[in-house]
CHARMM-style PDB file with segment names, atoms N, HN, CA, C and O in Angstrom:
ATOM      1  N   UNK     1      73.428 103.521  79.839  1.00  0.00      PROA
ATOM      2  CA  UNK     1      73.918 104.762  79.268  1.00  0.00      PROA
ATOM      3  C   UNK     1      75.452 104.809  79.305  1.00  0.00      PROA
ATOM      4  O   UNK     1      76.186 105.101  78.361  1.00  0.00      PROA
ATOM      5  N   UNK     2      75.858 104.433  80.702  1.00  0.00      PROA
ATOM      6  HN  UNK     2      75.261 104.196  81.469  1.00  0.00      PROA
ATOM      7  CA  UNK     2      77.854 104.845  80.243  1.00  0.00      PROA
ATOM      8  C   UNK     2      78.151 103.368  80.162  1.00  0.00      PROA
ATOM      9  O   UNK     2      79.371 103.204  80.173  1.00  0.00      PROA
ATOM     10  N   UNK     3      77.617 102.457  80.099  1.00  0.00      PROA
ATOM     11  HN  UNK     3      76.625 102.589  80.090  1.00  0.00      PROA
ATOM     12  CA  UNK     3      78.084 101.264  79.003  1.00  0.00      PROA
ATOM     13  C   UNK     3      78.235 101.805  77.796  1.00  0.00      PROA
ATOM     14  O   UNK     3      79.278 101.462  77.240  1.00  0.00      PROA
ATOM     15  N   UNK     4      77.430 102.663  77.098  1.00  0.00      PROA
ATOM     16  HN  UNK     4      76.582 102.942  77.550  1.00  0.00      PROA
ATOM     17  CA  UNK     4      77.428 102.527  75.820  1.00  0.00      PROA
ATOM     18  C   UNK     4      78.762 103.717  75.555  1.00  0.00      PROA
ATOM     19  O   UNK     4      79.682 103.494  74.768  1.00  0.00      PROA
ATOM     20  N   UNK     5      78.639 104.978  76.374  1.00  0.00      PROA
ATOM     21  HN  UNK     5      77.892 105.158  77.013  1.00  0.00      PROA
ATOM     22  CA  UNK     5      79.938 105.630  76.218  1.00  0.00      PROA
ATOM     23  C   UNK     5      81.128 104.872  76.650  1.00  0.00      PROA
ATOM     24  O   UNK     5      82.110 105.069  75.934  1.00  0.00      PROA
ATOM     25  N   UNK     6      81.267 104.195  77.466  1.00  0.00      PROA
ATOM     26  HN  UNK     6      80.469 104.035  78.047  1.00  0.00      PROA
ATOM     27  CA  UNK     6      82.809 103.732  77.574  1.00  0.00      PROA
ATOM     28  C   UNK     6      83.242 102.601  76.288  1.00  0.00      PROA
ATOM     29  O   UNK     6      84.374 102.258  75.946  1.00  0.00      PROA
ATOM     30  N   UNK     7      82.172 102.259  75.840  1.00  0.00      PROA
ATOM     31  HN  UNK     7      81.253 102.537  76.118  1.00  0.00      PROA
ATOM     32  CA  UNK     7      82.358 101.249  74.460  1.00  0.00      PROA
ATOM     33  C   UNK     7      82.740 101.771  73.440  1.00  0.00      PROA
ATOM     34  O   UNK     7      83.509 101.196  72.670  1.00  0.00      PROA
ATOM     35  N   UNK     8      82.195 103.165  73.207  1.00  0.00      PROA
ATOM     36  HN  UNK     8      81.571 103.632  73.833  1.00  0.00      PROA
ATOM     37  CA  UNK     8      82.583 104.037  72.040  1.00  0.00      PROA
ATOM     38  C   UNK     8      83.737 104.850  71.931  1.00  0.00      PROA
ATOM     39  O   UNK     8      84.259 105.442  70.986  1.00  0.00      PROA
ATOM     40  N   UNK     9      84.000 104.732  73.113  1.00  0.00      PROA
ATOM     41  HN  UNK     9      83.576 104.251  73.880  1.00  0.00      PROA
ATOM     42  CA  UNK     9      85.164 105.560  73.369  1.00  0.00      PROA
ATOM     43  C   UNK     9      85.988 104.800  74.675  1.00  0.00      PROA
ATOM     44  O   UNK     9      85.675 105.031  75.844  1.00  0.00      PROA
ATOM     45  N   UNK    10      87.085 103.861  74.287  1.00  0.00      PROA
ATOM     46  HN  UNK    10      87.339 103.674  73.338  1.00  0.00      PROA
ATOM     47  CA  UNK    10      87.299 103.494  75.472  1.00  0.00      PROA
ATOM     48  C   UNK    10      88.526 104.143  76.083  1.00  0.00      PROA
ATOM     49  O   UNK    10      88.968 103.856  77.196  1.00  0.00      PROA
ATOM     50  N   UNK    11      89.199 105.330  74.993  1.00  0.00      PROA
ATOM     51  HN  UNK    11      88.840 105.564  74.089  1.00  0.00      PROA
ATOM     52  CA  UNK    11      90.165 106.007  75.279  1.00  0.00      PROA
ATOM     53  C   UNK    11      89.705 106.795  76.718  1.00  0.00      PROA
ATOM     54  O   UNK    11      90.388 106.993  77.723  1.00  0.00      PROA
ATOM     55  N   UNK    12      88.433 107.134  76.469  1.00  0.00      PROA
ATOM     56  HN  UNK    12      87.878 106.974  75.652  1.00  0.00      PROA
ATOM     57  CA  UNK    12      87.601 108.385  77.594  1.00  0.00      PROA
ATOM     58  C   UNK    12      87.887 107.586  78.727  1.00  0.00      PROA
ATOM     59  O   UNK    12      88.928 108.027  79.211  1.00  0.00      PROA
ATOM     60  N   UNK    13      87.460 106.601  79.402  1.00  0.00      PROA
ATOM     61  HN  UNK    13      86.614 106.243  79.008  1.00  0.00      PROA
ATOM     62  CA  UNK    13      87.156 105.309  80.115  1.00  0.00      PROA
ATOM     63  C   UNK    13      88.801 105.477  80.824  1.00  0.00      PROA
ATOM     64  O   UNK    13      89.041 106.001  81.912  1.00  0.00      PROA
ATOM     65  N   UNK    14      89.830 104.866  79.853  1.00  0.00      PROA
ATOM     66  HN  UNK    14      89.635 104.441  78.969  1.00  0.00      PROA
ATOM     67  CA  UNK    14      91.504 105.081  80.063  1.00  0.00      PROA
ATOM     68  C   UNK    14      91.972 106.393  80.909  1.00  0.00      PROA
ATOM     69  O   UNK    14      92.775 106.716  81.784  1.00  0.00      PROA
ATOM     70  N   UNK    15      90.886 106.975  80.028  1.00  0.00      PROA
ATOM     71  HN  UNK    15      90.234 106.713  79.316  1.00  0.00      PROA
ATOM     72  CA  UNK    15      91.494 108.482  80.661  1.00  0.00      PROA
ATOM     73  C   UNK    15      91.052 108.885  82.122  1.00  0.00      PROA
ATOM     74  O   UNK    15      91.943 109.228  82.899  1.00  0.00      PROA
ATOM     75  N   UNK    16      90.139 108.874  82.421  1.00  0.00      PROA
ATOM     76  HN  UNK    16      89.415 108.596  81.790  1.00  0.00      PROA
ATOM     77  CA  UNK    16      89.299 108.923  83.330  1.00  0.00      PROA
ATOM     78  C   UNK    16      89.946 108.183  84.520  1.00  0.00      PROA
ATOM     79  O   UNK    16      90.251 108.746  85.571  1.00  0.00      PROA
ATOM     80  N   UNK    17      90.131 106.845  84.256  1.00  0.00      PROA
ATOM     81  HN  UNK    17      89.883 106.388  83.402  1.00  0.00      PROA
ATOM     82  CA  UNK    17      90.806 106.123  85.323  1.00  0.00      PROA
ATOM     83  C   UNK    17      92.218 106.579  85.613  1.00  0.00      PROA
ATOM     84  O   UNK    17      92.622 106.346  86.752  1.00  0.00      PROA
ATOM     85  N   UNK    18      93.098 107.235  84.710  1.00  0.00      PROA
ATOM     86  HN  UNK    18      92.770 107.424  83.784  1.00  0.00      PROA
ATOM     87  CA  UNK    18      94.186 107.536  84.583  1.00  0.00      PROA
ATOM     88  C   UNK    18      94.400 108.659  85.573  1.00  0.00      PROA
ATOM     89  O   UNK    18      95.244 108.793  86.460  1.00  0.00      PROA
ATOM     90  N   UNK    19      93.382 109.442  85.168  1.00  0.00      PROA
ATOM     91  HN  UNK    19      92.697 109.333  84.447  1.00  0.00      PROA
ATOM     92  CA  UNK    19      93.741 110.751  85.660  1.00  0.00      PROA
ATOM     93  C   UNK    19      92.838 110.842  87.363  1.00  0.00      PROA
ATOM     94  O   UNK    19      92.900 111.788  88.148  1.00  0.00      PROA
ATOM     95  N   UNK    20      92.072 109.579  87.538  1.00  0.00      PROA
ATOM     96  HN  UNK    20      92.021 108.810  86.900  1.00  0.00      PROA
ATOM     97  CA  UNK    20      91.844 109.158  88.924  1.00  0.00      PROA
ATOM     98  C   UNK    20      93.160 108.289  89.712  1.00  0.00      PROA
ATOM     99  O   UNK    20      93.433 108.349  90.911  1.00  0.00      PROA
ATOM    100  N   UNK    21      93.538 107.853  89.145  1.00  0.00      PROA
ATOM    101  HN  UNK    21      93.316 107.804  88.172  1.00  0.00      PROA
ATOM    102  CA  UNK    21      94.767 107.469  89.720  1.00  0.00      PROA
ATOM    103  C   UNK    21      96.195 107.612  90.338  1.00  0.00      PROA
ATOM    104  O   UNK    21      96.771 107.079  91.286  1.00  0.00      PROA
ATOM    105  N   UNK    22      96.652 108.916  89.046  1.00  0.00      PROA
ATOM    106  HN  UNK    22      96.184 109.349  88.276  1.00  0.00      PROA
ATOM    107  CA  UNK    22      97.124 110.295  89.450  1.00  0.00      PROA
ATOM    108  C   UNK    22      96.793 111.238  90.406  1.00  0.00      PROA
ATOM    109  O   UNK    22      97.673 111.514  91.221  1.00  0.00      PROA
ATOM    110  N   UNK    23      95.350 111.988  90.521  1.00  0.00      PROA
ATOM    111  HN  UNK    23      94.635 111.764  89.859  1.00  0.00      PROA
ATOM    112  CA  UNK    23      94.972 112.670  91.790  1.00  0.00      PROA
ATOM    113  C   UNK    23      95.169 111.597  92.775  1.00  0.00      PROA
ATOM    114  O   UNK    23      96.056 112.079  93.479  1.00  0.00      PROA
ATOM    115  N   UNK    24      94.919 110.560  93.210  1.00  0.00      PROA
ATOM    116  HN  UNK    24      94.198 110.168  92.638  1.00  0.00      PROA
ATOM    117  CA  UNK    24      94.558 109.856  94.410  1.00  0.00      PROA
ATOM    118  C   UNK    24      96.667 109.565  94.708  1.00  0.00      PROA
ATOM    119  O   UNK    24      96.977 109.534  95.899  1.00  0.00      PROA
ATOM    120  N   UNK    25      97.497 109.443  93.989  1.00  0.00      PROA
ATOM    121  HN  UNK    25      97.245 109.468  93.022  1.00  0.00      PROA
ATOM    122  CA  UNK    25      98.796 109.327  93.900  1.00  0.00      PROA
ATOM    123  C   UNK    25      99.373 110.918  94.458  1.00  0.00      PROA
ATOM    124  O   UNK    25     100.285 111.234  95.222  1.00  0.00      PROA
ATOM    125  N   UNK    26      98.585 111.541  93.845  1.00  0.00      PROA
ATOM    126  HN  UNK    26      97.844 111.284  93.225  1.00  0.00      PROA
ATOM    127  CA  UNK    26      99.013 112.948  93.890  1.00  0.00      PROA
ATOM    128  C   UNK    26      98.944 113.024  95.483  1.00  0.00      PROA
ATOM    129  O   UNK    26      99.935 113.232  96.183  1.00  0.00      PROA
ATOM    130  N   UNK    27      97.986 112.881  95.841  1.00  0.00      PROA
ATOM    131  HN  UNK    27      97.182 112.712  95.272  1.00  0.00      PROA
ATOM    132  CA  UNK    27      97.238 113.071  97.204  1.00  0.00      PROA
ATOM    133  C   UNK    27      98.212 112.697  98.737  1.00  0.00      PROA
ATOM    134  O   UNK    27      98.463 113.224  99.822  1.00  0.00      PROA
ATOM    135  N   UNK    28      98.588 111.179  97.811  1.00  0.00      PROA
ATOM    136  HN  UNK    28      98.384 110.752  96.931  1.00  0.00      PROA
ATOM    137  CA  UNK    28      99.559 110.490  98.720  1.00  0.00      PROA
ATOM    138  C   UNK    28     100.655 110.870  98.854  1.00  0.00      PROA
ATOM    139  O   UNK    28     101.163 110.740  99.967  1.00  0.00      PROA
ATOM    140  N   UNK    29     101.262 111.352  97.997  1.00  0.00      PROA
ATOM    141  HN  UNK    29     100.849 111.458  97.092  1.00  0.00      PROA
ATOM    142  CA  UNK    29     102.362 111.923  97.941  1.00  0.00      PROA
ATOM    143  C   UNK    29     102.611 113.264  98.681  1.00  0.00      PROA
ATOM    144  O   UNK    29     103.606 113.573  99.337  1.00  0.00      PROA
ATOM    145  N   UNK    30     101.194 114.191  98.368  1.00  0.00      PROA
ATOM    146  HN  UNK    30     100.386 113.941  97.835  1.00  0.00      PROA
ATOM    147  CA  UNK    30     101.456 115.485  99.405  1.00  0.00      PROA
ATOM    148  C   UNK    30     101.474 115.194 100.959  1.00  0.00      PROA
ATOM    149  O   UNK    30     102.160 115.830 101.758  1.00  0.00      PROA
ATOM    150  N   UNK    31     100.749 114.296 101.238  1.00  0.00      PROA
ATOM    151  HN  UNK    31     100.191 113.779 100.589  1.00  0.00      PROA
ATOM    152  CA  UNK    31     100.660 114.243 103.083  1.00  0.00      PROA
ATOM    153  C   UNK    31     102.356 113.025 103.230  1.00  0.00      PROA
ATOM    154  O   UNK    31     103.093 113.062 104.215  1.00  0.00      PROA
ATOM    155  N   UNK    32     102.557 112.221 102.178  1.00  0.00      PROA
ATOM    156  HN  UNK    32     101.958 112.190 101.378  1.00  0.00      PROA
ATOM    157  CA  UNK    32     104.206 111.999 102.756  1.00  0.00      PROA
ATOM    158  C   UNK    32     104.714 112.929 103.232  1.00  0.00      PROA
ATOM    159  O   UNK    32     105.222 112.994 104.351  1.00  0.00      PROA
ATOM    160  N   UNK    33     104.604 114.066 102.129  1.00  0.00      PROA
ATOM    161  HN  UNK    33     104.192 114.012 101.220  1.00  0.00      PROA
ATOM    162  CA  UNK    33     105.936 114.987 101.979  1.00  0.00      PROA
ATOM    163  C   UNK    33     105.723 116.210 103.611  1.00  0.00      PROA
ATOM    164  O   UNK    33     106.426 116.794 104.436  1.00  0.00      PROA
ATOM    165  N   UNK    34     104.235 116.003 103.246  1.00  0.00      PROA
ATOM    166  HN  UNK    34     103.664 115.529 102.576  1.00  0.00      PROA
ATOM    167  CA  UNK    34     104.004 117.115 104.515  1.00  0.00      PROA
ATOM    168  C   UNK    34     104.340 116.441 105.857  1.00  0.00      PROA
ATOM    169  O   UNK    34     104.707 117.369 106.578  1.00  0.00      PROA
ATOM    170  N   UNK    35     104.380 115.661 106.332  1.00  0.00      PROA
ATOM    171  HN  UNK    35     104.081 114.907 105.747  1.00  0.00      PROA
ATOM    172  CA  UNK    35     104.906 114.490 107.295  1.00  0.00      PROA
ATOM    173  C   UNK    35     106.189 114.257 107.435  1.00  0.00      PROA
ATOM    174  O   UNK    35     106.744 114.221 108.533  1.00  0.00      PROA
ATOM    175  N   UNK    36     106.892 114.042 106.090  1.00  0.00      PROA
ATOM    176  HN  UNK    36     106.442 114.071 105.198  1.00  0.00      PROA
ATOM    177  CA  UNK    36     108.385 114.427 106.121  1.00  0.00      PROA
ATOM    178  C   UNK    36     108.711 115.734 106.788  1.00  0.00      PROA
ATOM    179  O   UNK    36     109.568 115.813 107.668  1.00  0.00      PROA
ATOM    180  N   UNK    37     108.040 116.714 106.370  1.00  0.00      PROA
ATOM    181  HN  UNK    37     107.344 116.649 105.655  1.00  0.00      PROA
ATOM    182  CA  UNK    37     108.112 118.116 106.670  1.00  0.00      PROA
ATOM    183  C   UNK    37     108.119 118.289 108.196  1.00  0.00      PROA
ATOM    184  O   UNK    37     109.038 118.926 108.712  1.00  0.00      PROA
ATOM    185  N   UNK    38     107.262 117.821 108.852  1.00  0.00      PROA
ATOM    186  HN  UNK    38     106.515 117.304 108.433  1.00  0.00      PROA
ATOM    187  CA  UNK    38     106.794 118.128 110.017  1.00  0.00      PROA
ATOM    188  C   UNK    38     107.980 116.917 110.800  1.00  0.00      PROA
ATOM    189  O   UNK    38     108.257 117.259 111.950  1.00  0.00      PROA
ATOM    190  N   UNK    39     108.376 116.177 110.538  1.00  0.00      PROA
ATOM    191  HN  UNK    39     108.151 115.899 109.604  1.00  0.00      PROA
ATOM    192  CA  UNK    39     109.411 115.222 111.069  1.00  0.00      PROA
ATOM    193  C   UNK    39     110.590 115.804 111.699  1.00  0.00      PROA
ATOM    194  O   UNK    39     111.132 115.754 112.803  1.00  0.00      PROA
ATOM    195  N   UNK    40     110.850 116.583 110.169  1.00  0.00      PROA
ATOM    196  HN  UNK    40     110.410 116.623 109.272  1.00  0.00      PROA
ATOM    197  CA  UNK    40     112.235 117.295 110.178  1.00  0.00      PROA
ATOM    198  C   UNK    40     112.034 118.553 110.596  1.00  0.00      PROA
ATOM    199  O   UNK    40     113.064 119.120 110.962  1.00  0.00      PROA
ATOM    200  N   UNK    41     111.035 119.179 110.660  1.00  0.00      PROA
ATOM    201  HN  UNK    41     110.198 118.719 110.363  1.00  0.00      PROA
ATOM    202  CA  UNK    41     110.923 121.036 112.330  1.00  0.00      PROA
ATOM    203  C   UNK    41     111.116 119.940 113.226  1.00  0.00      PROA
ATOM    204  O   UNK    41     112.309 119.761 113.470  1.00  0.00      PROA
ATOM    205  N   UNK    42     110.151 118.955 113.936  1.00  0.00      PROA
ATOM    206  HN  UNK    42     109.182 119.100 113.738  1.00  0.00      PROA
ATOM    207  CA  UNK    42     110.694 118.331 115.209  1.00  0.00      PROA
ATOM    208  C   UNK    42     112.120 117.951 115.305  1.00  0.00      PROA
ATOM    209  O   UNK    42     112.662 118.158 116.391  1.00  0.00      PROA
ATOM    210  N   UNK    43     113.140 117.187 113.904  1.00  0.00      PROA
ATOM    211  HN  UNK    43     112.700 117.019 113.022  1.00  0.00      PROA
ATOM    212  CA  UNK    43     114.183 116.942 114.638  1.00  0.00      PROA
ATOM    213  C   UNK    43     115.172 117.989 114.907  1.00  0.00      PROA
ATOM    214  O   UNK    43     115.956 117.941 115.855  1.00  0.00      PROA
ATOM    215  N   UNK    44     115.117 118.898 114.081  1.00  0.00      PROA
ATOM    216  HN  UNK    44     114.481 118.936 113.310  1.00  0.00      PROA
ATOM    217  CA  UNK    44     116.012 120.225 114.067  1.00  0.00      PROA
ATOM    218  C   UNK    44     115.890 121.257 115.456  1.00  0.00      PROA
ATOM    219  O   UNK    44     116.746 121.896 116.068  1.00  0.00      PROA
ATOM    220  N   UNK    45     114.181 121.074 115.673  1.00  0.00      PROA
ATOM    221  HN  UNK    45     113.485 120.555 115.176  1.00  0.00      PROA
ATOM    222  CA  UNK    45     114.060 121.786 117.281  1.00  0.00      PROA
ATOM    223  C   UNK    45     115.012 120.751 118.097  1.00  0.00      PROA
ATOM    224  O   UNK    45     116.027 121.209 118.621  1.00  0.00      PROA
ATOM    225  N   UNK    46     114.739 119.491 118.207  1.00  0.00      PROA
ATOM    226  HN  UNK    46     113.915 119.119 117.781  1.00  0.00      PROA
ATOM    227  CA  UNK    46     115.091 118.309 119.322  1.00  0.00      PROA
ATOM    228  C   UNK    46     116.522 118.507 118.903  1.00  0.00      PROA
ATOM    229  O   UNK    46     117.019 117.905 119.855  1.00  0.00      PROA
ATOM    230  N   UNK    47     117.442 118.854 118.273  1.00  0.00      PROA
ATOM    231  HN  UNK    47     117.038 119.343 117.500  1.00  0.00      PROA
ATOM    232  CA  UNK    47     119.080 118.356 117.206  1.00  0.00      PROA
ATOM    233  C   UNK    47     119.169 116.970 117.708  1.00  0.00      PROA
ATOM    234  O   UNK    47     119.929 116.650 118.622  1.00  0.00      PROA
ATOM    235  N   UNK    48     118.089 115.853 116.867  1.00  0.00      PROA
ATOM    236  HN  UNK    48     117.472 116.113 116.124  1.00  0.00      PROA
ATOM    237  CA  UNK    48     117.661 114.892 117.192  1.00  0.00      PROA
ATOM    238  C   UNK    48     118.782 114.066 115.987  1.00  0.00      PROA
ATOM    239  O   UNK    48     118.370 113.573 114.937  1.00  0.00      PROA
ATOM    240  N   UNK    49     120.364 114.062 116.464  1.00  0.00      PROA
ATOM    241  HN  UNK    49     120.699 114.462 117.317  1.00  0.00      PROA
ATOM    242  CA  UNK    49     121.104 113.863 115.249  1.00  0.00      PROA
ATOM    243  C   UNK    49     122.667 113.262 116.297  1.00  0.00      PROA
ATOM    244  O   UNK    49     122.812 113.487 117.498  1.00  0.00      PROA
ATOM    245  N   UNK    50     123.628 112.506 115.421  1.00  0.00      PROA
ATOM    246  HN  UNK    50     123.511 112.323 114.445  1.00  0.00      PROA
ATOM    247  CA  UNK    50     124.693 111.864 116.310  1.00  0.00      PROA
ATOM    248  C   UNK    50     125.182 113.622 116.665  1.00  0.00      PROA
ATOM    249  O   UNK    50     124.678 114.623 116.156  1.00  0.00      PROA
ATOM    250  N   UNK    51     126.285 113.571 117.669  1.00  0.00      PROA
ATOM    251  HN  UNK    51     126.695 112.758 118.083  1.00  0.00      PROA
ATOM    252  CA  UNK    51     126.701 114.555 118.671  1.00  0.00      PROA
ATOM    253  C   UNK    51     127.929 114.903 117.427  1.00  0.00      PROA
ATOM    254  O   UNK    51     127.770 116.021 116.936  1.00  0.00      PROA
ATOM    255  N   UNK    52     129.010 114.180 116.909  1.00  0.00      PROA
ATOM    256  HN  UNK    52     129.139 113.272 117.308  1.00  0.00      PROA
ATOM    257  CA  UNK    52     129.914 114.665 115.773  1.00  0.00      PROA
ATOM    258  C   UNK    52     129.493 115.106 114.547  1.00  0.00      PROA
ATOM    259  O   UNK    52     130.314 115.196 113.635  1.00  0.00      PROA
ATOM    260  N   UNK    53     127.618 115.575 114.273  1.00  0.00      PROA
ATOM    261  HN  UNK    53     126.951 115.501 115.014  1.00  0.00      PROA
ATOM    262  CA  UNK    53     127.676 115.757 113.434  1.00  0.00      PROA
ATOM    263  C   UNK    53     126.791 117.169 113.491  1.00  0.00      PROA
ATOM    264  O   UNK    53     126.332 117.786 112.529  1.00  0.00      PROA
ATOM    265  N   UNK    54     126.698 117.470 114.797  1.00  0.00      PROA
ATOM    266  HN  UNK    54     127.071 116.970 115.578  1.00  0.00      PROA
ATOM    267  CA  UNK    54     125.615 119.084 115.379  1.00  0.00      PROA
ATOM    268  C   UNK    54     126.131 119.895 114.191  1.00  0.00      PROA
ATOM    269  O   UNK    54     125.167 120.221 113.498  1.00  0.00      PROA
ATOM    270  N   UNK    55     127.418 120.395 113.636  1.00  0.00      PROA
ATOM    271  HN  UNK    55     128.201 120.131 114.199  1.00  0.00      PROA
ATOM    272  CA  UNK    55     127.264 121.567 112.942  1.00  0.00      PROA
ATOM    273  C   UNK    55     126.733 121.278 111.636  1.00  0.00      PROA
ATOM    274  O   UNK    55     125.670 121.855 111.404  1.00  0.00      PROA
ATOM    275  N   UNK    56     126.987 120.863 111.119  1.00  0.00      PROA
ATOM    276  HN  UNK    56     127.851 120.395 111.308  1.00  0.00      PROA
ATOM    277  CA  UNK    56     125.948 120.568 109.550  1.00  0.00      PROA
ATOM    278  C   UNK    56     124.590 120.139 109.993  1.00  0.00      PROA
ATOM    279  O   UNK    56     123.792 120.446 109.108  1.00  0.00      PROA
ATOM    280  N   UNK    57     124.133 119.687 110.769  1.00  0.00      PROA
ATOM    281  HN  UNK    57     124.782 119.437 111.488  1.00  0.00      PROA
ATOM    282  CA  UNK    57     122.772 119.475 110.773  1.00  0.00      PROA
ATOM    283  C   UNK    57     122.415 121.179 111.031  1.00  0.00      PROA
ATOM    284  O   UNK    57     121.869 121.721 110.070  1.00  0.00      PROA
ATOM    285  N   UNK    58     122.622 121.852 111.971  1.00  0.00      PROA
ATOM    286  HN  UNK    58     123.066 121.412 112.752  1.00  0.00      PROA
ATOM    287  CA  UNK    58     122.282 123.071 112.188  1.00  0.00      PROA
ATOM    288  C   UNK    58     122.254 123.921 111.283  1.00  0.00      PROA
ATOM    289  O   UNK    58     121.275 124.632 111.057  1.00  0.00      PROA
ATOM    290  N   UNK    59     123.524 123.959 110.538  1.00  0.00      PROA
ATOM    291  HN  UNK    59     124.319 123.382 110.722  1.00  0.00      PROA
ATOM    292  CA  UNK    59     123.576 124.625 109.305  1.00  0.00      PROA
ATOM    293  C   UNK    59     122.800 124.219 108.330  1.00  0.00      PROA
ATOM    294  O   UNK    59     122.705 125.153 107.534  1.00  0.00      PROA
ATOM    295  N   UNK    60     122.032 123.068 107.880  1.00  0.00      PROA
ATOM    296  HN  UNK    60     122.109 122.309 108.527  1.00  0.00      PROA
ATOM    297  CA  UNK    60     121.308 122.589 106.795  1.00  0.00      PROA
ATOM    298  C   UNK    60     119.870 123.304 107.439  1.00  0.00      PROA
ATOM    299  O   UNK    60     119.359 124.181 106.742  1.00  0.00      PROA
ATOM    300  N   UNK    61     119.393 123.054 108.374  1.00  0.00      PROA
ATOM    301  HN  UNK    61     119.808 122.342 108.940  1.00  0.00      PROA
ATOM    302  CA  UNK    61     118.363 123.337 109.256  1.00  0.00      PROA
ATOM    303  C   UNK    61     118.273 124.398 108.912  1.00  0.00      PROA
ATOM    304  O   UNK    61     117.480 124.485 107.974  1.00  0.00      PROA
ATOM    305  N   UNK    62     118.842 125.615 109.296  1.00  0.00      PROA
ATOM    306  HN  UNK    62     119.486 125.545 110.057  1.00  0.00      PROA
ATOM    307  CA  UNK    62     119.031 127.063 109.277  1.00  0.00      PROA
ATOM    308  C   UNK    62     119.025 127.405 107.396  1.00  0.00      PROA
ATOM    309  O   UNK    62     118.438 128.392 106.954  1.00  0.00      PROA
ATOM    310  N   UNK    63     119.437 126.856 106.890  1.00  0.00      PROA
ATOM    311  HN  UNK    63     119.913 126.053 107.249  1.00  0.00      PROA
ATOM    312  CA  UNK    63     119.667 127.262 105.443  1.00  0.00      PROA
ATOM    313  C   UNK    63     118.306 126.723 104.900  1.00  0.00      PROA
ATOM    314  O   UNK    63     117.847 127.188 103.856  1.00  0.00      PROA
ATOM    315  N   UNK    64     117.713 125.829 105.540  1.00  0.00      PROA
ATOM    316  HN  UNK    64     118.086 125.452 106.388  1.00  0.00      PROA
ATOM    317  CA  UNK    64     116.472 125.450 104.944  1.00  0.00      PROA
ATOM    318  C   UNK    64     115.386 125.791 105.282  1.00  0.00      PROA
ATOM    319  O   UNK    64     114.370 125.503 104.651  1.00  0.00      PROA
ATOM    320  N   UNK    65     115.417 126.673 106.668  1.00  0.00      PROA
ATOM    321  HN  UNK    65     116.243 126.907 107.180  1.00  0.00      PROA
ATOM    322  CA  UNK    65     113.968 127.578 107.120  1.00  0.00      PROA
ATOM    323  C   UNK    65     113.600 126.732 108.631  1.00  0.00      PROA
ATOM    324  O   UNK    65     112.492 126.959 109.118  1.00  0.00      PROA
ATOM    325  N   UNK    66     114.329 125.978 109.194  1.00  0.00      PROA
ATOM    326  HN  UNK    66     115.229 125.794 108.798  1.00  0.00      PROA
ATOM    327  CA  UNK    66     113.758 125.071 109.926  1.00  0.00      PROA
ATOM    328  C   UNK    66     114.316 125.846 111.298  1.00  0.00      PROA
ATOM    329  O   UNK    66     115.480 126.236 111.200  1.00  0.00      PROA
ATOM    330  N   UNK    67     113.612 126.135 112.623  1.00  0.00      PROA
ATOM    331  HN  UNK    67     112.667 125.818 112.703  1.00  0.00      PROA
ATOM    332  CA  UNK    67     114.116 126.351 113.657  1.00  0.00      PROA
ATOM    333  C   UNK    67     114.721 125.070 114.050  1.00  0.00      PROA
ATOM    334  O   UNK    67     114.460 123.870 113.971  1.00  0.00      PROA
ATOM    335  N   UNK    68     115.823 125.990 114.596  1.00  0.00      PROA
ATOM    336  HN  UNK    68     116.036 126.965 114.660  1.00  0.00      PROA
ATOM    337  CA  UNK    68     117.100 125.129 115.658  1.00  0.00      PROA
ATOM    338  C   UNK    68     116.679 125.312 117.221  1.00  0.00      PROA
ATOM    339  OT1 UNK    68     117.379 124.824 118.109  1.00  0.00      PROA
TER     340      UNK     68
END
């Protein structure tokens, strides 16, 4: 049966895989970003950063929602 649809249509088939490939990309990309996320509250609590550079990290921190 989906032999015969992916033959008739192999655009459907393209698509299908396409747009499986995308969600599963999609996917990966949100738990990077959320991981990034969670990286940077820990280093901003820790001011896990060189000692000449505490005021801009604090200030980026603070301007971006992150406790200091």
């Amino acid at each position: 049966m989906f032999n015969n649809i992916f033959k008739s249509a192999p655009v459907t088939f393209i698509s299908l895989t396409s747009l499986a490939l995308i969600t599963i990309g999609a996917g990966a990309m949100s738990s990077s970003i959320a991981h990034l996320k969670e990286q940077t509250a820990i280093q901003c609590v820790n001011h896990d950063w060189p000692t000449d550079k505490h005021d801009i990290h604090i200030e980026w921190c603070l301007d971006n929602g992150y406790e200091v």
